[in-house]
Structure formats: structure tokens, C-alpha cells
PQR file with spaces between the fields and no chain letter, atoms N, CA, C, O and H, PARSE charges and radii, in Angstrom:
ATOM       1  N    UNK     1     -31.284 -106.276  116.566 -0.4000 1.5000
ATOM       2  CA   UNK     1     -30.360 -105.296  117.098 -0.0000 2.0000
ATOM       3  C    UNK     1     -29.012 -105.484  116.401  0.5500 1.7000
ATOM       4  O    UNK     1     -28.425 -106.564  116.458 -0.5500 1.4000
ATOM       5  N    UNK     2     -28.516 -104.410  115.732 -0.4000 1.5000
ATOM       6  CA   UNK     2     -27.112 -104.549  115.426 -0.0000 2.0000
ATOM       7  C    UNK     2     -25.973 -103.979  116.464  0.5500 1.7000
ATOM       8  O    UNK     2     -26.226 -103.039  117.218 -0.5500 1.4000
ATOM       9  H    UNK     2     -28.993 -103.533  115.685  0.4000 1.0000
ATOM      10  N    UNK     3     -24.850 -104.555  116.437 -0.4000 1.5000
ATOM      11  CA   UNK     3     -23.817 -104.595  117.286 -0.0000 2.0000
ATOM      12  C    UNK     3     -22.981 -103.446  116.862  0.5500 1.7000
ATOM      13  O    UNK     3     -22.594 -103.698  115.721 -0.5500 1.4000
ATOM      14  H    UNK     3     -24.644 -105.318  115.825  0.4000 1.0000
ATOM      15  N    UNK     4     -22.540 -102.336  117.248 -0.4000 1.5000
ATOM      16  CA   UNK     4     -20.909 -102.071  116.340 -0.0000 2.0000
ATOM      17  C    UNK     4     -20.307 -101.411  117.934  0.5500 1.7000
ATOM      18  O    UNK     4     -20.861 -100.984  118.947 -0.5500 1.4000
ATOM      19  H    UNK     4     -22.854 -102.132  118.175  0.4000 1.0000
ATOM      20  N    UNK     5     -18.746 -101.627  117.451 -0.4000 1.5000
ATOM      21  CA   UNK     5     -17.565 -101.502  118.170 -0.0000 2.0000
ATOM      22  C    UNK     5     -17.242 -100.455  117.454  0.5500 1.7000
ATOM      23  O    UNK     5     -17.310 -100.370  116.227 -0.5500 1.4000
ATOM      24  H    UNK     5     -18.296 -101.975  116.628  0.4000 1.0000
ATOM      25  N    UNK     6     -16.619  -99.030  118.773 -0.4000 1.5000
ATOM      26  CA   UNK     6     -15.926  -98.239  118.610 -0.0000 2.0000
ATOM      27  C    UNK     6     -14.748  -97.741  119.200  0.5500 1.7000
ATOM      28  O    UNK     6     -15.040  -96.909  120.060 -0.5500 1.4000
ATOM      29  H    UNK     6     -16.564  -99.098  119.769  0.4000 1.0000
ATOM      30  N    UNK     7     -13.398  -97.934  119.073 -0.4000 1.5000
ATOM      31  CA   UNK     7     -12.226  -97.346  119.586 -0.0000 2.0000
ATOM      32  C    UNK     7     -11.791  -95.870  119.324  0.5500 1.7000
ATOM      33  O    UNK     7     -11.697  -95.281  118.248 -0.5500 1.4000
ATOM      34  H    UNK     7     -13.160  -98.609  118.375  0.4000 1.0000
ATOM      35  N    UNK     8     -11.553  -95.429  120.590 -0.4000 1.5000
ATOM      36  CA   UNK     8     -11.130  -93.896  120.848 -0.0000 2.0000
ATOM      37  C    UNK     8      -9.137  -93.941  120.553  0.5500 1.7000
ATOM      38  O    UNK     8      -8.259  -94.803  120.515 -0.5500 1.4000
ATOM      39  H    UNK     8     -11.630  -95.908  121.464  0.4000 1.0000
ATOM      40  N    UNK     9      -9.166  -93.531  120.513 -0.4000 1.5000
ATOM      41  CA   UNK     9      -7.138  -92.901  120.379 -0.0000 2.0000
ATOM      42  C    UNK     9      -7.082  -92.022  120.245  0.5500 1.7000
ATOM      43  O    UNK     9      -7.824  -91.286  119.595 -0.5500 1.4000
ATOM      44  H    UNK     9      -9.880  -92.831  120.544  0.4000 1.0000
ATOM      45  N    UNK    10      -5.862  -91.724  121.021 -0.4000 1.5000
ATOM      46  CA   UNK    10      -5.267  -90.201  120.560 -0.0000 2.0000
ATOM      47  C    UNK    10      -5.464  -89.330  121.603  0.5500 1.7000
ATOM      48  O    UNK    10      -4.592  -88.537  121.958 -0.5500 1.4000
ATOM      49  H    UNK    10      -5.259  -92.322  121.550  0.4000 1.0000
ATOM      50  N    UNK    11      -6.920  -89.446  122.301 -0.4000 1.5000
ATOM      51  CA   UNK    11      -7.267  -88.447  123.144 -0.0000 2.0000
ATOM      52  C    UNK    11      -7.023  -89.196  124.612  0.5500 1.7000
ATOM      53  O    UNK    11      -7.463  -90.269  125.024 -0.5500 1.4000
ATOM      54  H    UNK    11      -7.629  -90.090  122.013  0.4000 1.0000
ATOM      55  N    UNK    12      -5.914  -87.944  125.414 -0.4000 1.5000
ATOM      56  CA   UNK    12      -5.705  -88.316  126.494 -0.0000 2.0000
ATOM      57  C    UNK    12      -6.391  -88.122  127.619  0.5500 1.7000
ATOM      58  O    UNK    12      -6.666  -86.938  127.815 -0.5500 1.4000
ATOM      59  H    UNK    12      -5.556  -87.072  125.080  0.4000 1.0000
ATOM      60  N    UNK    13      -6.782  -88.912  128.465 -0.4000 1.5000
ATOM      61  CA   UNK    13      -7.786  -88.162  129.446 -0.0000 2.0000
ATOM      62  C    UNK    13      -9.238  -88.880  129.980  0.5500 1.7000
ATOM      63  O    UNK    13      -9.567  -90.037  129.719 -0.5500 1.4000
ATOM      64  H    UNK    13      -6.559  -89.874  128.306  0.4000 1.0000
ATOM      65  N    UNK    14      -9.764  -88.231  130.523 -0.4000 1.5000
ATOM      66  CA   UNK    14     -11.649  -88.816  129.968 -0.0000 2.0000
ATOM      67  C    UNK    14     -12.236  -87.572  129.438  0.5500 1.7000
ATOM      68  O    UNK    14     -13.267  -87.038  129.849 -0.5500 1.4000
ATOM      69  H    UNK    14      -9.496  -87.291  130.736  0.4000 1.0000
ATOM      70  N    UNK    15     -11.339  -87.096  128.316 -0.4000 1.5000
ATOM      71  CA   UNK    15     -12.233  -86.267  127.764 -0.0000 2.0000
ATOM      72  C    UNK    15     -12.766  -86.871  126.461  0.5500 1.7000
ATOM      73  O    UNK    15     -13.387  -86.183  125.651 -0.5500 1.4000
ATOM      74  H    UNK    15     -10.502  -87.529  127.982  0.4000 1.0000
ATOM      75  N    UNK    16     -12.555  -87.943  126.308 -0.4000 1.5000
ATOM      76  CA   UNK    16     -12.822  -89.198  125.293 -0.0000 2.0000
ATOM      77  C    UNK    16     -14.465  -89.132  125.304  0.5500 1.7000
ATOM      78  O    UNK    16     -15.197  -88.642  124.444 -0.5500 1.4000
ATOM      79  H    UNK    16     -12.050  -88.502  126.966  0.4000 1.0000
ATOM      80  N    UNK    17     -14.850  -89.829  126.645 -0.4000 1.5000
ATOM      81  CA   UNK    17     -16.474  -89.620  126.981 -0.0000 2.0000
ATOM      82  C    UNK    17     -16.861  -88.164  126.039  0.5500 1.7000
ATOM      83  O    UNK    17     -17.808  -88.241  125.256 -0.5500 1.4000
ATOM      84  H    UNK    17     -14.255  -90.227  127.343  0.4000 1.0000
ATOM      85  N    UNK    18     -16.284  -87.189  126.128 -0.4000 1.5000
ATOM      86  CA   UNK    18     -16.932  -85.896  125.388 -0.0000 2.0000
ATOM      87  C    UNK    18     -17.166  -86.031  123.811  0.5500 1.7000
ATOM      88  O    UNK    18     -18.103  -85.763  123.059 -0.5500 1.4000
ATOM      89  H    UNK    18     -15.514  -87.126  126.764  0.4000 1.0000
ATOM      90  N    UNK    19     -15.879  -86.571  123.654 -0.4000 1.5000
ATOM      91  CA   UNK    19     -15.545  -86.581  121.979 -0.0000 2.0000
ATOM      92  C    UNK    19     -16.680  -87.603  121.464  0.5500 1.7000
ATOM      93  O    UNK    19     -17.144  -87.496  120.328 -0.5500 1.4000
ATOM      94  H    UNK    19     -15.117  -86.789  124.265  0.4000 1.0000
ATOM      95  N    UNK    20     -17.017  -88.405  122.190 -0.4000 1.5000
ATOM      96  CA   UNK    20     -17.820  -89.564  121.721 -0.0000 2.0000
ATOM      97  C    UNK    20     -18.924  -89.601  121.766  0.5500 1.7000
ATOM      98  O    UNK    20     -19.646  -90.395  121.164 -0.5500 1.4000
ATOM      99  H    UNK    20     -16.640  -88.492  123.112  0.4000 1.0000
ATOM     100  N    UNK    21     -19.283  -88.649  122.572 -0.4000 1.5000
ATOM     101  CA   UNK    21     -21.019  -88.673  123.098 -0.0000 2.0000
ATOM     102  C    UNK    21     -22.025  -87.864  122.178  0.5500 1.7000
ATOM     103  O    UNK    21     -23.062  -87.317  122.551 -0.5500 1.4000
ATOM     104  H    UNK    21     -18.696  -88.003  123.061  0.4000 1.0000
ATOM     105  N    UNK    22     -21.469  -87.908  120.818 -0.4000 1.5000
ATOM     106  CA   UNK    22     -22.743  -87.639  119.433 -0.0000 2.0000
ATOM     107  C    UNK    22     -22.437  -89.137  118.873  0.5500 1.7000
ATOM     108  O    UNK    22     -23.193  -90.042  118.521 -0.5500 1.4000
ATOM     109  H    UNK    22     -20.626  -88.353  120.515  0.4000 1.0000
ATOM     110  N    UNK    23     -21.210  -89.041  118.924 -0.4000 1.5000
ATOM     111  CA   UNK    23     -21.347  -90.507  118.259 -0.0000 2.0000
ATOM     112  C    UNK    23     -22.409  -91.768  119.101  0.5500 1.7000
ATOM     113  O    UNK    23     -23.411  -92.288  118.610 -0.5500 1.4000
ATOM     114  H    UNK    23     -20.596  -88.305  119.210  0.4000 1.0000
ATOM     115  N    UNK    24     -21.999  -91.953  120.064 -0.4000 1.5000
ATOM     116  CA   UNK    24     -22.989  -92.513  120.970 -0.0000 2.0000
ATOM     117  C    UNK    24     -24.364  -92.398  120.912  0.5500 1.7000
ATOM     118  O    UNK    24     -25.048  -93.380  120.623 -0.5500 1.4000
ATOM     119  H    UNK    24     -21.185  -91.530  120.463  0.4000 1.0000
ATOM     120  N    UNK    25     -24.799  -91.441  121.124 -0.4000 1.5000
ATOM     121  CA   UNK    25     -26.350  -90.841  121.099 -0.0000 2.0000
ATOM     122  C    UNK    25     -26.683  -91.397  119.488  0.5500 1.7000
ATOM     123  O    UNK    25     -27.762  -91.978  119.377 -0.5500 1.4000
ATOM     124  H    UNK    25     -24.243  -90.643  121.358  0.4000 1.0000
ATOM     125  N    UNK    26     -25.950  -91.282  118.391 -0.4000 1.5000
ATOM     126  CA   UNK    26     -26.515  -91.729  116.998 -0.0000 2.0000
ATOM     127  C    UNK    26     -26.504  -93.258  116.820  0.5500 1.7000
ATOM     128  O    UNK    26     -27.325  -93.689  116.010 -0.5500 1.4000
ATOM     129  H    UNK    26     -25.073  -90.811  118.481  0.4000 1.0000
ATOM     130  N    UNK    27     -25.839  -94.004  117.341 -0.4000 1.5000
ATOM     131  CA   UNK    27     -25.628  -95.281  117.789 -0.0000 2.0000
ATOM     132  C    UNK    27     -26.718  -96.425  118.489  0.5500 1.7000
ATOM     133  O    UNK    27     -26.963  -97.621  118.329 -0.5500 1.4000
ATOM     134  H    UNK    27     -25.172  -93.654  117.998  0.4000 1.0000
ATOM     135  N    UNK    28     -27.261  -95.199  119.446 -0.4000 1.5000
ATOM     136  CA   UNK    28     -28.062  -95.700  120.671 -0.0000 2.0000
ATOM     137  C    UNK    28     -27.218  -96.340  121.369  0.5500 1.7000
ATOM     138  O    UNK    28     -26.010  -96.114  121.295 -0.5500 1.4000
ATOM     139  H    UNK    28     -27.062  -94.228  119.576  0.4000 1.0000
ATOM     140  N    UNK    29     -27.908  -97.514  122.394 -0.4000 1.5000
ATOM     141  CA   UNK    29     -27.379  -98.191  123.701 -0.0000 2.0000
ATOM     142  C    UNK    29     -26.174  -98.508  123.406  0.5500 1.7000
ATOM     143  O    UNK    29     -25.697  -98.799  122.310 -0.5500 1.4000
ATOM     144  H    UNK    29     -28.890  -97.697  122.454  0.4000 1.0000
ATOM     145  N    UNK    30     -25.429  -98.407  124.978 -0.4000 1.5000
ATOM     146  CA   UNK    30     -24.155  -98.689  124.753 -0.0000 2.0000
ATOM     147  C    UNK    30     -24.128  -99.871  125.716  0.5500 1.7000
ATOM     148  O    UNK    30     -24.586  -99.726  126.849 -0.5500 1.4000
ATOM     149  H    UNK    30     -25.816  -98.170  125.869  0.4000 1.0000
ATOM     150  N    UNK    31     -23.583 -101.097  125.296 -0.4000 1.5000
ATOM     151  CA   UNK    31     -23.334 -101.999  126.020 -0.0000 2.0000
ATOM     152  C    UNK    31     -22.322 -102.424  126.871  0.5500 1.7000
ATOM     153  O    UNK    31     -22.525 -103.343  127.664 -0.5500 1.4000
ATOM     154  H    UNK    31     -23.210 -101.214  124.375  0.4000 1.0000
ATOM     155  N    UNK    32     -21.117 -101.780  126.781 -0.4000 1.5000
ATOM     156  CA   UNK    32     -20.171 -102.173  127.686 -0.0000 2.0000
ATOM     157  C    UNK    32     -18.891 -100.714  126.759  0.5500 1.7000
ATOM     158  O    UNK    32     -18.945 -100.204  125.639 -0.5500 1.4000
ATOM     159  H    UNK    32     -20.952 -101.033  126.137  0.4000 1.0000
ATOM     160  N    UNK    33     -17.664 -100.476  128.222 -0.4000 1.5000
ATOM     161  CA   UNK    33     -16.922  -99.735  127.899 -0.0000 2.0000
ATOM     162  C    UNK    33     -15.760 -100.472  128.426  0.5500 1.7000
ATOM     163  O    UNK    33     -15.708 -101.174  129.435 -0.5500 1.4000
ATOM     164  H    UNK    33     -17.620 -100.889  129.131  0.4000 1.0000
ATOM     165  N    UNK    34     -14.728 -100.160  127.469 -0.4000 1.5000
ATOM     166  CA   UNK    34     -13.105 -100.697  128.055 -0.0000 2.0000
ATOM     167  C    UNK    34     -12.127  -99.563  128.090  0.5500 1.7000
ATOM     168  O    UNK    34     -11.444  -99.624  127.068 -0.5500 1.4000
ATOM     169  H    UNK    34     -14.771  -99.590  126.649  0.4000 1.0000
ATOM     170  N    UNK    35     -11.827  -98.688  128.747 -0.4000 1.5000
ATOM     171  CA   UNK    35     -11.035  -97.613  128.439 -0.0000 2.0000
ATOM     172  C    UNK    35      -9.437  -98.178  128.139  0.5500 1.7000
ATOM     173  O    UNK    35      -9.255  -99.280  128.658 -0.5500 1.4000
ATOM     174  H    UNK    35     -12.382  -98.639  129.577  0.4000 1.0000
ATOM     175  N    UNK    36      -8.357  -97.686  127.472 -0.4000 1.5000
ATOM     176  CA   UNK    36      -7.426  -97.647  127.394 -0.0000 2.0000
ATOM     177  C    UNK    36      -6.332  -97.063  128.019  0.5500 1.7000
ATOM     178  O    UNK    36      -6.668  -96.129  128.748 -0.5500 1.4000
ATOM     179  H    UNK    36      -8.504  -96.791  127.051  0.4000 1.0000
ATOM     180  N    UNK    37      -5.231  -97.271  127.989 -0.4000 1.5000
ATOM     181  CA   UNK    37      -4.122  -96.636  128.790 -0.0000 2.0000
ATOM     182  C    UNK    37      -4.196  -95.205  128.242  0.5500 1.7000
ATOM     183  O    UNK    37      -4.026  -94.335  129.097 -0.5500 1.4000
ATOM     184  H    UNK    37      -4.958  -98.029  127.397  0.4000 1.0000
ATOM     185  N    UNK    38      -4.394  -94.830  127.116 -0.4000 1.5000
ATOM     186  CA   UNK    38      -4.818  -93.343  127.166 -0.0000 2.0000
ATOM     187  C    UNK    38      -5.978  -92.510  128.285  0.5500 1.7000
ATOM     188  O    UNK    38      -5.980  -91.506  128.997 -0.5500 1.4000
ATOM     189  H    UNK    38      -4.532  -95.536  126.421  0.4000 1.0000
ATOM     190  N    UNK    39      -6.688  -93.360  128.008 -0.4000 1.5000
ATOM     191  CA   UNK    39      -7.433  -92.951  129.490 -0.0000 2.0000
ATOM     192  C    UNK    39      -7.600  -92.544  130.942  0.5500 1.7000
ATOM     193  O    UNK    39      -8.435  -91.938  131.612 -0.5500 1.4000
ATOM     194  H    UNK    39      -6.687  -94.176  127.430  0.4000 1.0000
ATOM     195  N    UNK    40      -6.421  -93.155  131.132 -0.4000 1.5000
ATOM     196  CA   UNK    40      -5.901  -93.092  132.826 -0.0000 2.0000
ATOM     197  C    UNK    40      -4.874  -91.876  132.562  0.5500 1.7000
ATOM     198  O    UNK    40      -4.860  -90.901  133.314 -0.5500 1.4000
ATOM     199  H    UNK    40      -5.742  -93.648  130.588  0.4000 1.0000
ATOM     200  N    UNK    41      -3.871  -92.010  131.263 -0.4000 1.5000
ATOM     201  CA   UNK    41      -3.041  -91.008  131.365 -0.0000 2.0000
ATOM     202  C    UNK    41      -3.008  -89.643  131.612  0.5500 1.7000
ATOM     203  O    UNK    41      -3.985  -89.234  130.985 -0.5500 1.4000
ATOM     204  H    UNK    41      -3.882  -92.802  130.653  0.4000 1.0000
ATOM     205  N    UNK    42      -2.532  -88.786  132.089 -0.4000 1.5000
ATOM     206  CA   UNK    42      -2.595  -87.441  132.654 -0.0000 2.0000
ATOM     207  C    UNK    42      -2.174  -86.616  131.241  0.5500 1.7000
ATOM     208  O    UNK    42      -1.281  -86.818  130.420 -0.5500 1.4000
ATOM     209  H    UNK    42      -1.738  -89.118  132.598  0.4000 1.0000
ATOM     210  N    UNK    43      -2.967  -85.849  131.316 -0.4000 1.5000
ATOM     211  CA   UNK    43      -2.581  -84.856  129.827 -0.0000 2.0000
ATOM     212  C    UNK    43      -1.183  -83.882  130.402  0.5500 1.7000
ATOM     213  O    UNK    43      -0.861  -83.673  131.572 -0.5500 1.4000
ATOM     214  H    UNK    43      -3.693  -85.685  131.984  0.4000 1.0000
ATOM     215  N    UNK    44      -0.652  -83.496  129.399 -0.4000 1.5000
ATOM     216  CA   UNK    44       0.685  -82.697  129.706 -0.0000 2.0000
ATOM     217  C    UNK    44       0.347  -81.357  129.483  0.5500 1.7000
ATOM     218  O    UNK    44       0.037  -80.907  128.380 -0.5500 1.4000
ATOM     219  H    UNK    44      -0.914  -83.665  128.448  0.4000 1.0000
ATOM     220  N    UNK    45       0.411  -80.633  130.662 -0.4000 1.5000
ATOM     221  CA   UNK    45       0.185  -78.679  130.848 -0.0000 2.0000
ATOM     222  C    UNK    45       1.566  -78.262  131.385  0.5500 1.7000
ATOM     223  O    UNK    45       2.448  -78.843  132.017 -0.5500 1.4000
ATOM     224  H    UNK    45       0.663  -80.999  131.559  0.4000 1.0000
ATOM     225  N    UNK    46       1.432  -77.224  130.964 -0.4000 1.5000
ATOM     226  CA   UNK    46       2.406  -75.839  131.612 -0.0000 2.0000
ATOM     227  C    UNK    46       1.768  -75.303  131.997  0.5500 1.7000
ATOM     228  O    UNK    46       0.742  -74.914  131.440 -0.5500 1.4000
ATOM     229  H    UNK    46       0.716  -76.752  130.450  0.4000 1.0000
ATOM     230  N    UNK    47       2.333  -74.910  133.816 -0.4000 1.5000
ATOM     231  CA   UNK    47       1.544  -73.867  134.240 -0.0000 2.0000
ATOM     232  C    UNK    47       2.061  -72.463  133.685  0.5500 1.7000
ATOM     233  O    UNK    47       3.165  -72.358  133.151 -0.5500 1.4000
ATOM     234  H    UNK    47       3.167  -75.226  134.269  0.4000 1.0000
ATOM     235  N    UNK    48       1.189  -71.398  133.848 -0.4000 1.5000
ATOM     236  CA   UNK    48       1.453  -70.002  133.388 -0.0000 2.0000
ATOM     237  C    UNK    48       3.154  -69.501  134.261  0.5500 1.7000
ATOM     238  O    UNK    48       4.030  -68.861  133.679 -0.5500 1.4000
ATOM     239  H    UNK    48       0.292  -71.483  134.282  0.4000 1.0000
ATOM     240  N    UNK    49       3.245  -69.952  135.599 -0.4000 1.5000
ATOM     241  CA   UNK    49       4.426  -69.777  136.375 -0.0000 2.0000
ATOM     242  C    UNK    49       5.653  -70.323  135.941  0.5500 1.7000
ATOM     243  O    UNK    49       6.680  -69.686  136.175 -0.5500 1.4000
ATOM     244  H    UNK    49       2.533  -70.471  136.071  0.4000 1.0000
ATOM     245  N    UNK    50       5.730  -71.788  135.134 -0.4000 1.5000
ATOM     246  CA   UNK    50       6.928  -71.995  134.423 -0.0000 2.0000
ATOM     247  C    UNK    50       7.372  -71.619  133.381  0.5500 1.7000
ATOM     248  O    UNK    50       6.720  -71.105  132.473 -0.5500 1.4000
ATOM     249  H    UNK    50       4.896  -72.306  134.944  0.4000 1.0000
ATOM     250  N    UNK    51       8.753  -71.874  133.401 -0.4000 1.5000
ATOM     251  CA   UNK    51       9.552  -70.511  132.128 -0.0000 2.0000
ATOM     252  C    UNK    51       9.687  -71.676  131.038  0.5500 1.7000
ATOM     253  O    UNK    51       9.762  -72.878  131.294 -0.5500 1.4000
ATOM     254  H    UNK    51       9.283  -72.292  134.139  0.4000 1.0000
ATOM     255  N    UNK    52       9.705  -71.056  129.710 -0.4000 1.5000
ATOM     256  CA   UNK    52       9.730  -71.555  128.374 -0.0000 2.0000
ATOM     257  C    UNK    52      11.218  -72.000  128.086  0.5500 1.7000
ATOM     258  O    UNK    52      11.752  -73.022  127.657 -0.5500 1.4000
ATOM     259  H    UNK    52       9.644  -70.080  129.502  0.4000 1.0000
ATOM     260  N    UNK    53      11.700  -70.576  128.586 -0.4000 1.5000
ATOM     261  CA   UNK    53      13.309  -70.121  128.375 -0.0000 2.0000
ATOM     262  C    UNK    53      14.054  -72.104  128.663  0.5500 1.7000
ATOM     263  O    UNK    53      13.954  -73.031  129.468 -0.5500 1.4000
ATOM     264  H    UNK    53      11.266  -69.745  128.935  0.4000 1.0000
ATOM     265  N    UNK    54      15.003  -71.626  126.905 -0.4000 1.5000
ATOM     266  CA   UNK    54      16.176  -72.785  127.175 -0.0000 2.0000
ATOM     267  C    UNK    54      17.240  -72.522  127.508  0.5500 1.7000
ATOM     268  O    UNK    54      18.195  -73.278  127.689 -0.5500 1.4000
ATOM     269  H    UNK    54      15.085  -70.874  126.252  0.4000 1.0000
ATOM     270  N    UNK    55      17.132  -70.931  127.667 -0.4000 1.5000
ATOM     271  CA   UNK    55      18.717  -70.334  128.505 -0.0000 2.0000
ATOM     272  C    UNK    55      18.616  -69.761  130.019  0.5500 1.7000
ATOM     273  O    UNK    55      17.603  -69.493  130.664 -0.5500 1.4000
ATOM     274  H    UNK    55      16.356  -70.317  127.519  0.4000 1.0000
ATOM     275  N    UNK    56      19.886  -69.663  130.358 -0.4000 1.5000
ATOM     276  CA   UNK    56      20.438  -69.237  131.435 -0.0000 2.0000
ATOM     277  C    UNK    56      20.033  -67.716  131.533  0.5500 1.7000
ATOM     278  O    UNK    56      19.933  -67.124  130.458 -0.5500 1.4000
ATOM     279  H    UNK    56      20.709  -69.881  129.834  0.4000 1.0000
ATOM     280  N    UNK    57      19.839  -67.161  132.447 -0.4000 1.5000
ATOM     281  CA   UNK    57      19.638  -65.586  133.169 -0.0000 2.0000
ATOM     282  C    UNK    57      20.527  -65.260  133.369  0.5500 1.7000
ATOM     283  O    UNK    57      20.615  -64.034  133.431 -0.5500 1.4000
ATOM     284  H    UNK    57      19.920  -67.642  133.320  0.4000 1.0000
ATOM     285  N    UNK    58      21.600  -65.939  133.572 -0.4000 1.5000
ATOM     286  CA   UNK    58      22.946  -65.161  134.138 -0.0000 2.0000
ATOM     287  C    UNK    58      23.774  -65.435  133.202  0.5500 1.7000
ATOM     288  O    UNK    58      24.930  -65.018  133.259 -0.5500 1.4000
ATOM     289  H    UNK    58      21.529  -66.935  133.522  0.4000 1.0000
């Protein structure tokens, strides 16, 4: 059996699991996971209701 290690970055979220899961499947078994502080972090949205605007209305 060969071993290999793979690190995710960049992607915030657990949308990591998505990005990875061809890589995985070509790999076979996965033996253990360590997620990163990217992982837990909350991705950054705008809702459609907040304004863009850097100026004043009045």
C-alpha cells in the first residue's frame, strides 16, 4: 500500500470535501482527515438587500 498526503488551501468552507472528492476516489482509501482553519471559516457574502454604494444619499 502506498501512502500520499494531501493539503487543501484557499478554499473556505467544507466545500473543500467537494473540490477533493475526484481526487480522493483516484487515490482510493482515505485514512485520516485534519481540516484547517480554512475550514471552520465562514465564507464572505453580500446579501442582495445590502448597498454597494460608498456614498451618501443625501
Amino acid at each position: 500500500m502506498v501512502a500520499c498526503r494531501k493539503k487543501v488551501t484557499g478554499i473556505v468552507g467544507a466545500s473543500c470535501a467537494e473540490v477533493t472528492a475526484a481526487i480522493e476516489a483516484q487515490l482510493g482509501q482515505v485514512l485520516s482527515q485534519e481540516p484547517t482553519s480554512e475550514f471552520f471559516a465562514q465564507p464572505n457574502t453580500v446579501s442582495p438587500t445590502q448597498s454597494q454604494s460608498a456614498f451618501s444619499e443625501w
